[in-house]
C-alpha positions in Angstrom: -29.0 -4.6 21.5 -29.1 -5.5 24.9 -29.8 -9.2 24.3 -26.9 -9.1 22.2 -24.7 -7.7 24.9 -25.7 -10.2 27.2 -25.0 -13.4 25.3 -21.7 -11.8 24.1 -20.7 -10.9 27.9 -21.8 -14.2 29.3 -19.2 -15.7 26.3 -16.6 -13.7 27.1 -17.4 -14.8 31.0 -17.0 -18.4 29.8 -13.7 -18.2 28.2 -12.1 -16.5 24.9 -11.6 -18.7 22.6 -12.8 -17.7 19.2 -16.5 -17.7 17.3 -16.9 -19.1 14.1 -15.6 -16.0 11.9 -13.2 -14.5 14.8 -9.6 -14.3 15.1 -6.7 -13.7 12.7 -5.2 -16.8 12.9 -1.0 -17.8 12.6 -1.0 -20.2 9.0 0.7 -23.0 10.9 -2.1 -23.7 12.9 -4.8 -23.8 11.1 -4.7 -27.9 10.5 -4.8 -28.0 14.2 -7.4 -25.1 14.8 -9.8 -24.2 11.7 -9.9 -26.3 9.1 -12.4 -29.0 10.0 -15.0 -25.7 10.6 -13.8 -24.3 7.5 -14.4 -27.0 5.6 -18.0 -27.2 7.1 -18.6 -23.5 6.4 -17.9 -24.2 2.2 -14.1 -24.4 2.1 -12.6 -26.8 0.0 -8.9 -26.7 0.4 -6.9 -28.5 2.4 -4.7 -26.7 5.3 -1.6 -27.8 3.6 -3.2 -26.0 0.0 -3.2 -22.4 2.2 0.1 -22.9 3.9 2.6 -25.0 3.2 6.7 -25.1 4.1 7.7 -27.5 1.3 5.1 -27.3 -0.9 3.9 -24.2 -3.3 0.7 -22.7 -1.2 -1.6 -19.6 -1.7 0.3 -17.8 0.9 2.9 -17.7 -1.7 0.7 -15.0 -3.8 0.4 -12.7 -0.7 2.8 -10.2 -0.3 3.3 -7.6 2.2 3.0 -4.1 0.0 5.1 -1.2 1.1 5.6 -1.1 4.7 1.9 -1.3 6.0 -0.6 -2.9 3.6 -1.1 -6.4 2.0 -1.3 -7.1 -1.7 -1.7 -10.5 -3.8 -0.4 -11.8 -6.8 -3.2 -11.9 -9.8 -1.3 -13.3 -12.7 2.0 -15.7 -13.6 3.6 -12.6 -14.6 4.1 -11.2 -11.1 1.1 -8.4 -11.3 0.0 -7.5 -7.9 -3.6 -6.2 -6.7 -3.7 -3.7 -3.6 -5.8 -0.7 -2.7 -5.7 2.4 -4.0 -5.2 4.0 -1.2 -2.3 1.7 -0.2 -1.1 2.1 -3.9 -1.7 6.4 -2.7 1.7 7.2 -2.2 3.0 5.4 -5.2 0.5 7.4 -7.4 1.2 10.9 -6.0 4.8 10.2 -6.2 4.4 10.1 -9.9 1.9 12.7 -10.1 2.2 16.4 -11.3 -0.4 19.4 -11.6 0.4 18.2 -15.6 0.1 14.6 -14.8 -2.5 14.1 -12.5 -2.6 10.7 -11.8 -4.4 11.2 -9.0 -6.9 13.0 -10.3 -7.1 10.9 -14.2 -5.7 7.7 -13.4 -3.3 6.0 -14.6 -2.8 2.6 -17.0 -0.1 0.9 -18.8 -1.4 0.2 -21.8 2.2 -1.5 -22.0 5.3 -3.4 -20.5 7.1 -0.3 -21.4 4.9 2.5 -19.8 5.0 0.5 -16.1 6.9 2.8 -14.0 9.5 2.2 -11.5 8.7 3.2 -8.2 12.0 3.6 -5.8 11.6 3.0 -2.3 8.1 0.7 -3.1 8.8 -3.3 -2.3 6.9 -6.0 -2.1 7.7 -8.7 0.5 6.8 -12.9 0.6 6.3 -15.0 3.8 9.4 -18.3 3.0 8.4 -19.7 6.1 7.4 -19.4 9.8 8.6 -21.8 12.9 7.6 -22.2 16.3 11.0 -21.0 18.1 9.4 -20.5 21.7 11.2 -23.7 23.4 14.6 -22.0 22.6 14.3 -18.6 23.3 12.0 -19.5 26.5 15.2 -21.6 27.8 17.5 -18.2 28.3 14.6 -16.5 30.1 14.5 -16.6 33.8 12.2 -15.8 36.7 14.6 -13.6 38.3 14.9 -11.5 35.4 13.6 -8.2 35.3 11.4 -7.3 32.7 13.8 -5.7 30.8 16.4 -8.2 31.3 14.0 -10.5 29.7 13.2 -8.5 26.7 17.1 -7.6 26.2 17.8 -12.0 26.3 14.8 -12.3 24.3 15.9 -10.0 21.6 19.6 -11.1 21.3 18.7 -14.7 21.3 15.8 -14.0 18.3 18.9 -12.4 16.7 21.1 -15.3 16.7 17.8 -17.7 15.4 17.4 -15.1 13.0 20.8 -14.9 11.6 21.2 -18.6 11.4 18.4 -18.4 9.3 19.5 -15.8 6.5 23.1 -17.6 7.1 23.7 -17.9 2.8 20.9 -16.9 1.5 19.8 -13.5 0.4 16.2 -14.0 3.1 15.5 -11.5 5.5 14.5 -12.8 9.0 13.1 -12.3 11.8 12.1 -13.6 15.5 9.0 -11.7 17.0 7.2 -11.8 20.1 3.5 -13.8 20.2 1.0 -14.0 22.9 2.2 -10.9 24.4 5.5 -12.4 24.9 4.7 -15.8 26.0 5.3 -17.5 22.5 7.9 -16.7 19.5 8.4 -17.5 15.9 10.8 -16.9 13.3 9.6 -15.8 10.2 11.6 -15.6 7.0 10.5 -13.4 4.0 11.5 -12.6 0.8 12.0 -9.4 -0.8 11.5 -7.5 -4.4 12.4 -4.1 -4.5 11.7 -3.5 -8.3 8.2 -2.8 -8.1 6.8 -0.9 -11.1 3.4 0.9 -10.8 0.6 -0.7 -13.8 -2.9 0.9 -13.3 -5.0 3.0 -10.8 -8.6 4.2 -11.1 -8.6 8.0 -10.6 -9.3 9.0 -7.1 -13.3 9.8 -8.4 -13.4 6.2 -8.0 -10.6 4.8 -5.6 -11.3 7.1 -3.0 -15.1 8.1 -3.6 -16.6 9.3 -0.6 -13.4 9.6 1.0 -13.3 10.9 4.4 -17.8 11.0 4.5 -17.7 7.5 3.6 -14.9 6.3 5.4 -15.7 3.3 7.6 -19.2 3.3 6.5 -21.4 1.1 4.9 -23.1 1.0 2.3 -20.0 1.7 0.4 -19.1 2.4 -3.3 -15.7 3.0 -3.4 -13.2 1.2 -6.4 -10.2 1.2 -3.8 -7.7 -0.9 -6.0 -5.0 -0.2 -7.9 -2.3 -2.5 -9.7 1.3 -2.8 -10.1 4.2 -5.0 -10.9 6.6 -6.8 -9.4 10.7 -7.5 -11.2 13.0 -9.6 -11.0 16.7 -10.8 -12.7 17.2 -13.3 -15.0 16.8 -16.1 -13.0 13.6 -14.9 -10.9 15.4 -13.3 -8.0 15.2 -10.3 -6.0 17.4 -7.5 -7.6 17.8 -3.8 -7.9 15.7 -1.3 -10.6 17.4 -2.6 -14.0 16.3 -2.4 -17.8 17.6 -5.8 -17.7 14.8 -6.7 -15.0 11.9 -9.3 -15.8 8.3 -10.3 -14.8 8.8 -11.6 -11.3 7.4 -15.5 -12.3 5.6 -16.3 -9.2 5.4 -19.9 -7.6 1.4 -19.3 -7.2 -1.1 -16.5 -8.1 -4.5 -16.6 -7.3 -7.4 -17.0 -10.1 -9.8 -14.3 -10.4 -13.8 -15.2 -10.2 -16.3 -13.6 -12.3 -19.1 -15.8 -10.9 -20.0 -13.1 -7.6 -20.7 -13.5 -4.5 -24.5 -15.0 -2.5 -25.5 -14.6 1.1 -23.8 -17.0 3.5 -21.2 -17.9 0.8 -17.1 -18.8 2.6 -15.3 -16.1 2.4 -11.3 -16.5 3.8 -8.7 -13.5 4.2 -5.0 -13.8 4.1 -2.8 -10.7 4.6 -1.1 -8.6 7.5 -3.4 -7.0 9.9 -1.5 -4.7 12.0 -2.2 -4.6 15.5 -5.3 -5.9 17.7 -5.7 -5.5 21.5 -8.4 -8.3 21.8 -6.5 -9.4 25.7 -6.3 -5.3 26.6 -7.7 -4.7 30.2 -10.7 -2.3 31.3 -8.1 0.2 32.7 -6.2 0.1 29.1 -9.4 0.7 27.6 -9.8 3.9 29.9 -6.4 5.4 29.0 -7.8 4.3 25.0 -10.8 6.4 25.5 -10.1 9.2 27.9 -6.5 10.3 26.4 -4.9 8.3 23.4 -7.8 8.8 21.5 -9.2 11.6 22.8 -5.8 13.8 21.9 -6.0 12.7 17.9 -9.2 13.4 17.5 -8.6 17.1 18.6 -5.2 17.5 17.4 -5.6 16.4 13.6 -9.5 17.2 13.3 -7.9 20.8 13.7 -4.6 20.0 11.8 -6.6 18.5 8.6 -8.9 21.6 8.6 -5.9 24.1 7.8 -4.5 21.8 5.8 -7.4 20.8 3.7 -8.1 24.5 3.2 -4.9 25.1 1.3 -5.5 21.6 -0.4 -8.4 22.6 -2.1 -7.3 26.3 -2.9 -4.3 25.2 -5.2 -4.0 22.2 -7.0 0.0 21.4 -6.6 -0.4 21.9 -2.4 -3.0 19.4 -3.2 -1.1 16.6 -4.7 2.1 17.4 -2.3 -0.5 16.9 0.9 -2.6 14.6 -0.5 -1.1 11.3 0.6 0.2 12.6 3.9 -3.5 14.0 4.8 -5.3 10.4 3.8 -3.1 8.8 6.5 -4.0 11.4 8.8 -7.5 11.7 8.6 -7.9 7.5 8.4 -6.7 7.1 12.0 -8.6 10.3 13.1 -11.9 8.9 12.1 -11.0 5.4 13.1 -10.5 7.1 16.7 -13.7 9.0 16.4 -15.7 5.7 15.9 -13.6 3.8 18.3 -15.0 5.6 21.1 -17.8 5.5 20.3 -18.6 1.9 19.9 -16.4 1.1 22.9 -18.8 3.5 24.7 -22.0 2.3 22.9 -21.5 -1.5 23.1 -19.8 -1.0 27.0 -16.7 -2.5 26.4 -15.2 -1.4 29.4 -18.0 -3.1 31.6 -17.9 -5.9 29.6 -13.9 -6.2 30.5 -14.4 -5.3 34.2 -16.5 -8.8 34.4 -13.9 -10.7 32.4 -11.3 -9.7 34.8 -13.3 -11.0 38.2 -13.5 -14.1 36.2 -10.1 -14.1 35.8 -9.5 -12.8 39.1 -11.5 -15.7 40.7 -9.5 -18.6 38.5 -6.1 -17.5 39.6 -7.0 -17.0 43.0 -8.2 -20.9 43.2 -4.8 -22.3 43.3 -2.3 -21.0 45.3 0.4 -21.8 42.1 -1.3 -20.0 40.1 -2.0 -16.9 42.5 1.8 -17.4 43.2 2.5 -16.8 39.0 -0.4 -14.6 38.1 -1.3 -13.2 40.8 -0.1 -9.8 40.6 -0.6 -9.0 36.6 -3.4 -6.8 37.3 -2.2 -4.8 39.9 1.1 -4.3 37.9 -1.3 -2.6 35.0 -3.0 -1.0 37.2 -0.4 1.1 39.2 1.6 1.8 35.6 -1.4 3.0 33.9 -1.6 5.3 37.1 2.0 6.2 36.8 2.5 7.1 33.3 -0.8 8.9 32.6 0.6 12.3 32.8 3.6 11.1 30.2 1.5 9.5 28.1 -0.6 12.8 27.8 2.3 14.8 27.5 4.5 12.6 24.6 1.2 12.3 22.7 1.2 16.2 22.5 4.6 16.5 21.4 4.3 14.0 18.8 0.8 15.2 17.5 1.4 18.6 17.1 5.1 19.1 17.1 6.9 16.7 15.7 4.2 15.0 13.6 2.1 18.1 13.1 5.2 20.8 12.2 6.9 19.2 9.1 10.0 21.4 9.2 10.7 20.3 13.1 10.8 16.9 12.3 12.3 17.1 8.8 15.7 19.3 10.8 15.8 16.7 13.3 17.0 14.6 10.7 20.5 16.4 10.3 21.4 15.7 13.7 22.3 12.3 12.5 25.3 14.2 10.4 26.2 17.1 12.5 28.7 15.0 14.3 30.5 14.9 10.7 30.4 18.8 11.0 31.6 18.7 14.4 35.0 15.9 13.2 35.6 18.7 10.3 36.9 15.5 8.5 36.1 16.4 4.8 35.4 12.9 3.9 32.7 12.7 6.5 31.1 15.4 5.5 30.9 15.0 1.9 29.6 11.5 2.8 27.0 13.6 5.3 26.2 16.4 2.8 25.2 13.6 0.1 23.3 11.7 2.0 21.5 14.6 3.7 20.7 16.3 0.3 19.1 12.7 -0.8 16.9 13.2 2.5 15.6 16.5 1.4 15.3 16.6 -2.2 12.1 13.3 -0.8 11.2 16.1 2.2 10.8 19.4 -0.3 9.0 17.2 -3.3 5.9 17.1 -1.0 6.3 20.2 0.9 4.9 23.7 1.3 6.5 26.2 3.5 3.5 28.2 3.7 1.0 25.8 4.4 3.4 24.1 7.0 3.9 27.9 8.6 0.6 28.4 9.0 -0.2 25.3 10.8 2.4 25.4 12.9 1.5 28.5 14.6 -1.7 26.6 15.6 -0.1 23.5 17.0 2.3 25.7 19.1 0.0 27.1 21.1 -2.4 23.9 20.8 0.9 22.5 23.0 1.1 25.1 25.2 -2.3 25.0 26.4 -3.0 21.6 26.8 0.4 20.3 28.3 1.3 21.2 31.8 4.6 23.4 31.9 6.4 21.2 33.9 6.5 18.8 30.4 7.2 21.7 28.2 10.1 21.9 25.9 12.5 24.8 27.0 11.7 26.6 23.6 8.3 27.4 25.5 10.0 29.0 27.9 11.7 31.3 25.3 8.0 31.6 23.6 7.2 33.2 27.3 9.5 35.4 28.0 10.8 36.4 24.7 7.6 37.0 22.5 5.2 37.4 25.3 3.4 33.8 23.6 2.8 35.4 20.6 2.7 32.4 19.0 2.3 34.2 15.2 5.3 36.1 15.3 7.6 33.4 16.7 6.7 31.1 14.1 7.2 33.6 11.4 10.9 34.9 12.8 11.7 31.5 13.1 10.2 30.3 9.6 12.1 33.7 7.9 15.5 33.2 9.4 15.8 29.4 9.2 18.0 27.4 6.5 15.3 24.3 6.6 12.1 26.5 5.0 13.2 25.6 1.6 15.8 24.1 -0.9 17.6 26.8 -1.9 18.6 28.5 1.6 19.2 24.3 2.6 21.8 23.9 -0.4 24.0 27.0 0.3 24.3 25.8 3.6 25.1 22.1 2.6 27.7 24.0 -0.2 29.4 25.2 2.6 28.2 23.7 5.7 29.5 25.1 9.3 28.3 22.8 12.7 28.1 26.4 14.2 25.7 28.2 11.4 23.4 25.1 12.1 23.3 25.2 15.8 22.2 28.9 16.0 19.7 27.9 13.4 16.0 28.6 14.9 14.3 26.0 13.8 17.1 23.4 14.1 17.7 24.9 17.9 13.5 24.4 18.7 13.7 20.9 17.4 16.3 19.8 19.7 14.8 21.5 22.4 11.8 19.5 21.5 13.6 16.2 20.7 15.3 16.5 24.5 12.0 16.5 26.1 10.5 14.0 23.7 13.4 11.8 24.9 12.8 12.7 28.4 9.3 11.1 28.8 10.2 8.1 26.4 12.8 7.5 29.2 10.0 8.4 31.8 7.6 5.7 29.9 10.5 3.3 29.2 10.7 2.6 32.9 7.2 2.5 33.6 6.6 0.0 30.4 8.6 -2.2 31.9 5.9 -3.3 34.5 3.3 -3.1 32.2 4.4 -5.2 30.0 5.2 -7.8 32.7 1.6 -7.3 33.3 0.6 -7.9 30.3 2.6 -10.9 29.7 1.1 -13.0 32.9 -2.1 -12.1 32.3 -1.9 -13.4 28.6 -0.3 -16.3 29.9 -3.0 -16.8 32.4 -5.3 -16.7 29.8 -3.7 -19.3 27.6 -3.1 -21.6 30.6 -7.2 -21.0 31.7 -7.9 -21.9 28.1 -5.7 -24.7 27.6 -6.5 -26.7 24.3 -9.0 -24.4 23.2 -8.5 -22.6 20.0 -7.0 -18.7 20.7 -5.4 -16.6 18.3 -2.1 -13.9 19.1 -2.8 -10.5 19.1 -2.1 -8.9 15.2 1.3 -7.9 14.8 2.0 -7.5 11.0 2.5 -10.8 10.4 0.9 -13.0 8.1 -2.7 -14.5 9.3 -5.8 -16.0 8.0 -9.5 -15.0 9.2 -12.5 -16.8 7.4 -16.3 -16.3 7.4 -19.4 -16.1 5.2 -20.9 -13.4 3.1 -23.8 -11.4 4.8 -25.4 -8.2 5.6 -26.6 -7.0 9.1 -29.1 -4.7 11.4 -26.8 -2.0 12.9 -29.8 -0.9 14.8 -33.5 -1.3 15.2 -35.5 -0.9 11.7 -32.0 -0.4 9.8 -30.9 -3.5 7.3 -28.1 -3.1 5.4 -27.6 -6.0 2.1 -24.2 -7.2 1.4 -23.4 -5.8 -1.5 -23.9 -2.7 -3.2 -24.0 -1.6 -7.0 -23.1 1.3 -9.2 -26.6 2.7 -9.1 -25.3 3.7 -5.7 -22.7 5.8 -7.1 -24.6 7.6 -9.3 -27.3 8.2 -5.9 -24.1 9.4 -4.3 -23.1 11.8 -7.4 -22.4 15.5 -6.1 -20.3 17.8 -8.9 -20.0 20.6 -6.0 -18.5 18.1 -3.7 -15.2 16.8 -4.5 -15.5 13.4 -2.3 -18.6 12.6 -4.7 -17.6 13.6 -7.8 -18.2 10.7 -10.7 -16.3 10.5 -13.9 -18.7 11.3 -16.9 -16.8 8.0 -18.7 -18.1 6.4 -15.9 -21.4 7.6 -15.9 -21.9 6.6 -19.9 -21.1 3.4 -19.1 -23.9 3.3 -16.2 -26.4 4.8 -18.5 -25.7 2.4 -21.3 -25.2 -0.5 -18.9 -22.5 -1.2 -20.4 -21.3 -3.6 -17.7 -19.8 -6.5 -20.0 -19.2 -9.9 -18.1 -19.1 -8.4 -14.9 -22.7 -7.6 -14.4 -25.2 -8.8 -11.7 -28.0 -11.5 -13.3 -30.4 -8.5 -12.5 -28.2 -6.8 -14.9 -26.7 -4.1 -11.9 -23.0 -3.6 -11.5 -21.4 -4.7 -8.2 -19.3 -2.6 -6.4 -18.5 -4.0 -2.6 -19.8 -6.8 -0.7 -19.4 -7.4 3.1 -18.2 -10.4 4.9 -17.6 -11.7 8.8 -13.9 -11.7 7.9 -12.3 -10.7 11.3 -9.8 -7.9 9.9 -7.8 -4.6 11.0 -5.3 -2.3 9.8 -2.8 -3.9 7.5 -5.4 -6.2 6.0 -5.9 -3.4 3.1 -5.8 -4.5 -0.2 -6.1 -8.1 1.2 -7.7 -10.8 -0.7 -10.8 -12.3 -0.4 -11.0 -15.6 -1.7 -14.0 -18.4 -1.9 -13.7 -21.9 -1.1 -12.0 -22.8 -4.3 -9.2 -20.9 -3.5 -10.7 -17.7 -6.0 -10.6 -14.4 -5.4 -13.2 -12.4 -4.9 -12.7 -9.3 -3.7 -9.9 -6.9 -2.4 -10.8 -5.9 1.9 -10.5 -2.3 2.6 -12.0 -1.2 5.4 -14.2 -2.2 8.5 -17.9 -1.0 9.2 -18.6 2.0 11.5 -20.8 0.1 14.0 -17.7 -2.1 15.3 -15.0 0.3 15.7 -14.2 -1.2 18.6 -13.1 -4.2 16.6 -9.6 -4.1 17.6 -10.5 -4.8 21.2 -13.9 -7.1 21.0 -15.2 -8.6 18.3 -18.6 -8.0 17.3 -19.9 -11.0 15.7 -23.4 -9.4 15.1 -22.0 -6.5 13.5 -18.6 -6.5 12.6 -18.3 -6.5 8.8 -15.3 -6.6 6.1 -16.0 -4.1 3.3 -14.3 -5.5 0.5 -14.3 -4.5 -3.3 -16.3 -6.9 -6.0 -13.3 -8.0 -8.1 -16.1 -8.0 -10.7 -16.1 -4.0 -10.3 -12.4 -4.0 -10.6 -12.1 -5.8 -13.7 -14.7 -3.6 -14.9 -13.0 -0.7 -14.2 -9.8 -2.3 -16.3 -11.8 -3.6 -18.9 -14.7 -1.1 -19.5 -13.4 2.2 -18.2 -10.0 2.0 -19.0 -9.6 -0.7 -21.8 -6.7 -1.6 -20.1 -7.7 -5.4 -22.1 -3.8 -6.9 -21.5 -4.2 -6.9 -18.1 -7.2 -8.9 -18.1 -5.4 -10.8 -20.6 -2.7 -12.3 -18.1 -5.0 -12.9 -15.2 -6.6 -16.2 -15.0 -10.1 -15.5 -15.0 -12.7 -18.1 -13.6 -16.1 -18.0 -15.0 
């Protein structure tokens, strides 16, 4: 391990242009960047084949799904393949204790028995353009920071509006190279998006939170839906009327598996990266940012999980919202863990001298650079105590008390209440009542009661006074901080701890019943200081992010020519790499792919994250694998790849060098956690699903045949 840290240091020393399998790299310039070491690696597409303006590409059967996950079309008649647990809130949207689909599954075995899914879209990449030379040509030296961002954005709004100027495109301009390049990128929207098939959760989340991030791995985390269209293949409200989206590509689907050292290519929407963060970043990361989550939800998902398990409905209303909890909570755990393990911080401390050293050999670029540093530095100083504070309010108070957030919500209408205008408030009541019936679906006051008792006084004793709400004050002095019976007094006499106190209210509603309300009066008490350190941060961001902007610019102007990559920021990229396995640590090799026998190895009845459907296991003891088995006669499950990948990238595919797909990426390895920050080329892995396994689960398991029917399978 310490070889290995040593070659990587001295590389990041040299400069940081990307290894072979790093970066996440912008589609327009891979013919300038990748291609030629693609190519050499086994891929045999051309760059214009992956993305193309005028010409029909494979970025045209990638799809943003929802609002944070990626999904790709799998057949001519518009049928897209995600995650299941990006597909998770879809499912439990649908599901009942009497319909289950969590639990069962769910399949289509028809056109007809798709169901709509309001509020679920699917979004395509039209185009994206290089718009740095215009908007750079507003921005000034003598601007402040925020005078910069403020020209910046209202110049990316006129670009942006130019661009959707009679057409029914949604556009964009967004910030690259941490504000030193921008692009505008056009997308395309369907909002008819009609749920098809998903494995039950035995399968598309087995292991779930034991297994998350880990390898070896044998989860089926797809699931399948649909996107619709009008008559003449265009984006349109939900409608009987509505057909089979008709896509201009869709990927074929290969049945002939994955070897060792195979290409393997990713396109999809990775969320966010830090790989140009600083050492002192990296401390505020470790020491406080991370730090808080792990405390504050490993002790929020306890209480909830407890009533989870005890009753099957608060199971299904919690279930979605504790998946997205405890995903970042362990991501955190590892983070710190390999950031601390593989020295990170050390590692970035030398970078920076580097760095230091170049600017500081010519006086222009001392003159431009010189001070990026120090401006992190001395923010990171002066916001730490904010930064603690904010995260605190928004881990356990507003994010971690659902009935504080859900009341801040009317605040928006209680200036209708206020006018007394009867058409205001009619429009205001409507659109309120739409609001809760969503909130109360997935809601239950008793688990929420109980677990905001504990992040109440979680708050109060971990957040100086002097950053305390001035309901804490009231907490104090009025109830001597007994936590329990404020909560319950509160909970009792508020109009917001369920529907029917909520719609006597809205029958009759009165701007002075709601301000006397308890819980509506602790949320804005909670909201003003909330507001009060964004303020506080606002001003202090503003020199960090100048910071950050020169010394990303100093980096692309030390690394002129070289291939570098943006940071992710939810837009479309491309990462490649091989197939292969690796040796987290000494006498420990891991293969790169696992089989179902691993499942059954795994089986626990008495545990529910390793419980295994007996339909499943007949199938295991009969092999009845169909086409889809090894040549040993196993069944794949997940395979690992290079594929440089983060949050986003779920449900994105994996395709060979024929353009195929693969697999469906769902998750990164344990051992590189700090992935976000430094890539690990020794050990950073993309755990992706077999598409074998996935059309096995279709086929075999569900005999959901018609799907497999419209894909077009590659043998």
């Amino acid at each position: 391990m310490k070889k290995l840290l040593a070659i990587v240091s001295i590389a990041l020393l040299l400069n940081v242009s990307a290894t072979a399998d790093e970066g996440m790299w912008l589609l327009s310039l891979i013919k300038q960047f990748n291609i030629e070491k693609m190519q050499e690696m086994g891929c045999e597409l051309s760059a214009e084949e992956i993305y193309s303006v005028n010409q029909t590409s494979m970025k045209d059967a990638i799809v943003i799904f929802g609002r944070g996950c990626t999904g790709e079309v799998i057949s001519d008649q518009g049928l897209v393949l995600t995650n299941h647990h990006c597909g998770y809130g879809a499912i439990q949207q649908h599901s009942t204790p009497e319909t289950d689909y969590l639990k069962d599954g769910f399949w289509a075995m028809s056109s007809e028995e798709e169901v709509p899914t309001p509020g679920l879209a699917v979004t395509f990449l039209v185009s994206l353009e290089d718009v740095s030379d215009r908007v750079n040509s507003v921005l000034t030296n003598e601007m402040t920071e925020t005078e910069r961002q403020n020209a910046a954005k209202e110049i990316g709004t006129q670009i942006a509006d130019e661009a959707e100027k009679g057409t029914h495109y949604d556009a964009s301009v967004k910030k690259f190279y941490g504000g030193n390049k921008f692009y505008l990128l056009v997308y395309e929207k369907f909002t008819d998006v009609r749920m098809v098939g998903a494995p039950p959760s035995s399968i598309g989340k087995f292991g779930a939170d034991t297994d998350n991030w880990m390898w070896p791995r044998h989860t089926g985390d797809f699931s399948l839906f649909r996107i619709y269209a009008d008559k003449d293949n265009n984006p349109a409200e939900y409608s009987e009327e509505n057909v089979p989206y008709k896509p201009k590509h869709h990927l074929p689907v290969s049945i002939k598996g994955v070897e060792k050292n195979d290409f393997a290519m990713i396109l999809g929407y990775p969320g966010g990266t830090d790989r140009y963060m600083t050492s002192m970043e990296l401390e505020e990361v470790i020491r406080i940012t991370n730090t808080n989550r792990i405390f504050v939800r490993g002790v929020r998902q306890e209480l909830l999980l407890e009533d989870m398990l005890a009753d099957d409905a608060i199971r299904i209303k919690y279930a979605s919202k504790y998946a997205r909890s405890a995903n970042y909570w362990k991501n955190s755990i590892g983070m710190n863990k390999s950031l601390k393990q593989l020295k990170i911080i050390e590692r970035k401390i030398e970078e920076e001298k580097v760095m230091t050293e170049w600017i500081n050999e010519n006086p222009a670029r001392k003159e431009k650079y010189g001070n990026a540093l120090h401006l992190i530095k001395t923010s990171l100083e002066a916001r730490k105590e904010y930064t603690h504070a904010n995260q605190y309010i928004s881990e356990t108070l507003l994010r971690g008390t659902e009935l504080i957030s859900f009341s801040l919500k009317i605040s928006l209408y209680e200036i209708a209440l206020i006018s007394e205008n009867e058409e205001m408030i009619k429009d205001a009541v409507a659109d309120f009542k739409n609001t809760a019936r969503k909130f109360y679906k997935n809601y239950n006051a008793p688990t929420d009661q109980k677990v905001a008792k504990t992040m109440f006084k979680l708050f109060a004793e971990n957040v100086d006074k002097k950053y305390q709400p001035e309901i804490f004050n009231t907490i104090e002095t009025k109830y001597k901080n007994n936590y329990t019976k404020f909560i319950d007094e509160m909970y009792g006499k508020s109009i917001f701890t369920d529907s029917t106190k909520l719609w006597a209210f809205l029958g009759n509603p009165s701007a002075k019943k709601l301000a006397k309300d308890p819980v509506y009066l602790a949320s804005k008490s909670i909201n003003k200081k909330d507001n009060e350190l964004d303020n506080k941060l606002e001003t202090i961001n503003a020199d960090f992010d100048k910071g950050h902007r020169l010394y990303v610019g100093a980096t692309m102007e030390k690394n002129e020519g070289k291939a570098m990559y943006p940071d992710a920021n939810f837009t479309m990229r491309m990462t490649y790499g091989s197939i292969l396995d690796y040796k987290p640590m000494d006498a420990v090799h891991y293969d790169y792919i696992t089989t179902l026998k691993g499942v059954m190895q795994k089986e626990d009845p008495s545990n529910w994250e390793f419980v295994v459907p007996e339909k499943l296991k007949e199938l295991y003891n009969t092999k009845d694998y169909g086409q889809y088995a090894l040549a040993n006669g196993e069944m794949p499950v997940a395979f690992l790849s290079t594929n440089d990948i983060t949050g986003g990238n779920s449900g994105s595919p994996v395709i060979n060098g024929k353009g195929e797909l693969i697999g469906t990426a769902f998750d990164g390895n344990w051992e590189a956690m700090s992935g976000d920050i430094v890539f690990e080329p020794e050990v950073q892995r993309t755990i992706s699903v077999d598409v074998r396994y996935t059309l096995f689960i279709i086929d075999k398991f569900a005999g959901a045949t018609r799907l497999i029917d419209e894909m077009t399978i590659v043998k």
